[in-house]
N, C-alpha and C positions, 0 to 999 in steps of 0.2 A: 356833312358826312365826317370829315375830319374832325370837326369836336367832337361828335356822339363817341367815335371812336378813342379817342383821347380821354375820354369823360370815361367810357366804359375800363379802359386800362389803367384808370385812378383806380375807378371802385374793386377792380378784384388787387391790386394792390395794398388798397388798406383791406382788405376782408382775408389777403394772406399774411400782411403782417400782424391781423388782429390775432389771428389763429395762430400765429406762430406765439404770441407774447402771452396766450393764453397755458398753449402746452409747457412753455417756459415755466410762468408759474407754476404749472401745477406739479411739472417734474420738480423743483427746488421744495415745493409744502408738501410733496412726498417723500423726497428724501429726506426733511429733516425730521418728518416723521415716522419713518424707517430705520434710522441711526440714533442708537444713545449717545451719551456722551463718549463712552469707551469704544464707538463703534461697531456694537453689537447690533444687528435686524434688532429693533424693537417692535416695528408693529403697534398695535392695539396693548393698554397697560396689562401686563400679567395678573392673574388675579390668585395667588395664596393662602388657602385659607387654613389658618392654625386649629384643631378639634377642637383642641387645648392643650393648655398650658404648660408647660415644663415644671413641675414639681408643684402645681396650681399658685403660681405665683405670676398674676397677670403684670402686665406693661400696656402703658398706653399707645395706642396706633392712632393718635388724630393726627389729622395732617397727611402729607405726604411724610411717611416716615422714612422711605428707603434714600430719598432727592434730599429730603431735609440734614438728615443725620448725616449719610453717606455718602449724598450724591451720587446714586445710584436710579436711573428714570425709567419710567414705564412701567414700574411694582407696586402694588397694591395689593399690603397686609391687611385680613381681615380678621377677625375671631367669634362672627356671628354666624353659627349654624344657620340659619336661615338662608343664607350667601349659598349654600353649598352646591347648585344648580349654576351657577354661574361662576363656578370656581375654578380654576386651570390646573393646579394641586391640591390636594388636602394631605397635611400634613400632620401627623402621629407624632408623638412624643412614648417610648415601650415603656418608659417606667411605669407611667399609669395602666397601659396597657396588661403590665405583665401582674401587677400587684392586684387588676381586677375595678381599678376604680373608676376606669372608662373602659369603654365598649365601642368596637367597628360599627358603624353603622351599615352594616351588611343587609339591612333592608331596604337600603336604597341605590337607585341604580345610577350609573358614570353614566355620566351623558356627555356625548362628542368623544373628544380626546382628553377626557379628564384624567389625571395621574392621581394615585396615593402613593407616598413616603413615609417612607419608615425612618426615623429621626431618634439614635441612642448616638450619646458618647460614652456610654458606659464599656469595658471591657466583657468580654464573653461572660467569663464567673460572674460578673454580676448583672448577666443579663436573661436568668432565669429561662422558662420553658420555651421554646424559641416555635414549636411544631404547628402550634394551631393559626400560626400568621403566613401556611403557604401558600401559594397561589393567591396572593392578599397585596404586595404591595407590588406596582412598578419600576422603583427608584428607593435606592437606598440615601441616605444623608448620615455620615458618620466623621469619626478624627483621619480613619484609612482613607490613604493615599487612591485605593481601589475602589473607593465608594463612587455610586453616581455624584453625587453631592459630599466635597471633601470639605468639612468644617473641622480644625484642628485647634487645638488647643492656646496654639498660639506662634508665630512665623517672625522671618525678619523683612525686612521694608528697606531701601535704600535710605541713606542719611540723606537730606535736603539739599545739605552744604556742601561742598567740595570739602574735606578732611575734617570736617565740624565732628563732635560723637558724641553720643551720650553721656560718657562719663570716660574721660578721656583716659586711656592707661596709667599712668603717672599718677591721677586721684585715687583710682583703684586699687592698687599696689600699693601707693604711700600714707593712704587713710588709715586709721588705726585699727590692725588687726588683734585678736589677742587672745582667740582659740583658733584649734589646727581644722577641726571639724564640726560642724555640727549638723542636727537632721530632726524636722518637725514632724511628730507621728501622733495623732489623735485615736485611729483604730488598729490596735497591734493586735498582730495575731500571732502565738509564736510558731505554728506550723509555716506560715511565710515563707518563703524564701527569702525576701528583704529582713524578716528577722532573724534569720539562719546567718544569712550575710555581716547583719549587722553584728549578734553577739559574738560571732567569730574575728570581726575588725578589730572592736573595743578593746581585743588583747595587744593588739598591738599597737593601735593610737589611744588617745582621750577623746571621744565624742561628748560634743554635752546634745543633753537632749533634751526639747523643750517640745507642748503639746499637751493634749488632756492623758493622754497616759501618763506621763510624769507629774500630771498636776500643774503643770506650769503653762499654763495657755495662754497665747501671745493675741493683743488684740490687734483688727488689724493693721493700726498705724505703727504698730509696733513689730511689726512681722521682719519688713525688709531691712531697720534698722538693724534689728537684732543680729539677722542673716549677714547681714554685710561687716558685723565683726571677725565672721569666720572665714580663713583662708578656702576652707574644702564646705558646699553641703551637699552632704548625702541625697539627690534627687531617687530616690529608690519608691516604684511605682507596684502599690499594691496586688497589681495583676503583671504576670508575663504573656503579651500577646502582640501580636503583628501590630505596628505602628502606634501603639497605647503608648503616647509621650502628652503627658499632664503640662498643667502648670507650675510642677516642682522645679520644672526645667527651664520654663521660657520666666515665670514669674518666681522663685523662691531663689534662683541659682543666676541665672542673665541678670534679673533687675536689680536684685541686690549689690549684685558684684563680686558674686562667690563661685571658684571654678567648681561646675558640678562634677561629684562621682555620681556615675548612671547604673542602673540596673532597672530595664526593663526587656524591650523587645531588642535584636540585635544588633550589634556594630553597626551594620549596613541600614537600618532604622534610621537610624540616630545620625550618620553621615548623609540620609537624602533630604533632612530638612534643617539640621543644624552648622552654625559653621565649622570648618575644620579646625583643628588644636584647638579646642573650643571648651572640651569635656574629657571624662576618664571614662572608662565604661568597667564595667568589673571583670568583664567577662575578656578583657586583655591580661588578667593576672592569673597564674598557675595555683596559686592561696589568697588568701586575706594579708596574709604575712608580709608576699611580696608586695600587695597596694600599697599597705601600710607602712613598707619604708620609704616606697615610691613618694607618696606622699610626702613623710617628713623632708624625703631629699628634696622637694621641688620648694616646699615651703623655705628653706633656707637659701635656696637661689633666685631671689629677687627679679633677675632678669628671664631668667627663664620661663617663672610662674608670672612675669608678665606678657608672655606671647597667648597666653590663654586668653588676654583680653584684647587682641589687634583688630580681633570684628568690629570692635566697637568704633573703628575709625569710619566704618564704611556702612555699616549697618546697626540699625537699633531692632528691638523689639514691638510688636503689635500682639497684646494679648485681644482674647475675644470671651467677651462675658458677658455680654445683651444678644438675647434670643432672637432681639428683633433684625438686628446685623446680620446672624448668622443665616435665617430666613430671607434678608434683602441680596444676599451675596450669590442665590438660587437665578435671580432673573438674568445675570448677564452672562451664563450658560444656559438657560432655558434651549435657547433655540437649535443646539448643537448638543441637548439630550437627543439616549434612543429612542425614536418615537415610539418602537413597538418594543415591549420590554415588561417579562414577568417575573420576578421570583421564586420557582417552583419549589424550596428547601431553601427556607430563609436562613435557617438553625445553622442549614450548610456551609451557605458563607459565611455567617456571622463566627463561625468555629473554623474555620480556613487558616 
């Protein structure tokens, strides 16, 4: 009796350690299949799918491309209509949209919880009739701060290194400078405000200006050298609108090594994503007159015009200019979009 009994408190002891070792594994292969690496819910891979293309200028997606490039898990870009039934986004690009050379597919129907997005970096003015896309997209994807999807032009990154930097102040300031200003413009328009701005500076400094307007157009290996001969460049952005900060800024004025003068969307713009003492803005000068001595004074005090570049000890730049980046950057907020979410007057906020 005493064995049976000894016998029977073995077996349900291995049969609750077996069950316990079981639910063990299965909790640890569910969480690591629940957490990316960022520690975002991942779930099942997200599925992407682009209509097309940004400006029809495709990129390849073999592979994992988001884990690959980015190291970004659980995102799968695709670009075959086909997919579109098992897609978790589809994603719009307006310029085609608005030009006519693609079309919503508005005869087919969302299935589940499928999202479409509306995907411009362009500013308002150049983003044509905005009316016929209302009650049309879920999710915005823009440079604004206020988009669902914030994709900007381009951010800073902490330095690697404990006091390591890009291009350390000392190089900056002591490399050879040998104009006060300059500013690259390929579409001038002179109703502008940037060219209002501009031919009213020119009185008081020397800009050189280089670009297809002047004829002088710079290739691109030769861009940021150039730029980096000048103390000041003009990052002056052909639209004024809420958060509209280009690459004039992050890539013509940061990378080069030239402190930028701005003129686009507000001071308070331009201080929620840039660093401080960083830039000029225009719209701190009562004239052009007063920038303009502003300027010369700062260029002859070497110490001074090098506090414009003390970010550089602590932070660098990250531009962004693969579509496919900007698309893998969507998964690791997915899960913490609004799940229920329409645009009733897209025109509205895109004009806000």
């Amino acid at each position: 009796m005493k064995f049976q009994f000894r016998h029977y408190v073995f077996l349900l002891l291995i049969c609750f350690l077996t069950t316990f070792v079981f639910l063990l594994v299965g909790e640890l292969n569910e969480g690591r299949q629940g957490l990316s690496t960022d520690g975002h819910v991942r779930g099942r891979n997200i599925t992407i799918l682009l209509w097309h293309w940004p400006f029809g200028r495709p990129q390849s997606l073999k592979g994992d491309v988001c884990w690959d490039n980015h190291r970004i898990s659980g995102c799968h870009l695709v670009d075959q209509r086909s997919l579109y039934s098992s897609a978790d986004l589809v994603v719009f690009h307006h310029r085609e949209l608005m030009t006519g050379k693609e079309k919503l597919p508005i005869n087919l129907p969302r299935l589940g919880e499928q999202k479409w997005v509306w995907l411009s970096l362009e500013s308002p003015d150049n983003s044509g009739h905005l009316k016929p896309f209302s009650n049309v997209f879920n999710w915005t994807m823009s440079y604004r701060r206020d988009a669902d999807i914030t994709v900007p032009y381009g951010k800073l990154l902490p330095q690697e290194g404990e006091g390591c930097a890009e291009n350390s102040t000392k190089e900056v300031v002591t490399e050879e400078k040998s104009l006060l200003a300059c500013w690259v413009v390929s579409h001038y328009n002179p109703k502008h405000k940037r060219s209002l701005v501009f031919q009213s500076l020119k009185k008081s400094i020397p800009v050189e200006v280089y670009g297809r307007w002047r004829r002088r157009g710079l290739a691109p290996s030769n861009l940021l050298p150039t730029i980096s001969r000048c103390y000041f460049y003009l990052a002056f952005e052909n639209s004024i609108s809420k958060d509209y900060i280009t690459e004039k800024l992050w890539r013509n004025a940061y990378q080069a090594g030239a402190v930028p003068v701005v003129l686009g969307p507000p001071p308070e713009d331009y201080k929620a994503v840039a660093p401080p003492n960083s830039f000029i803005h225009v719209e701190d000068f009562t004239s052009t007159e007063e920038l303009g001595n502003f300027l010369h004074q700062l260029q002859l005090d070497k110490e001074r015009y090098a506090r414009y570049f003390a970010w550089r000890h602590n932070y660098k730049v990250k531009l962004y200019t693969d579509w496919r980046e900007r698309l893998c950057s969507i998964c690791p907020h997915y899960h913490s979009l609004p799940a229920q979410k329409m645009y009733p007057d897209l025109e509205a906020w895109v004009r806000s």
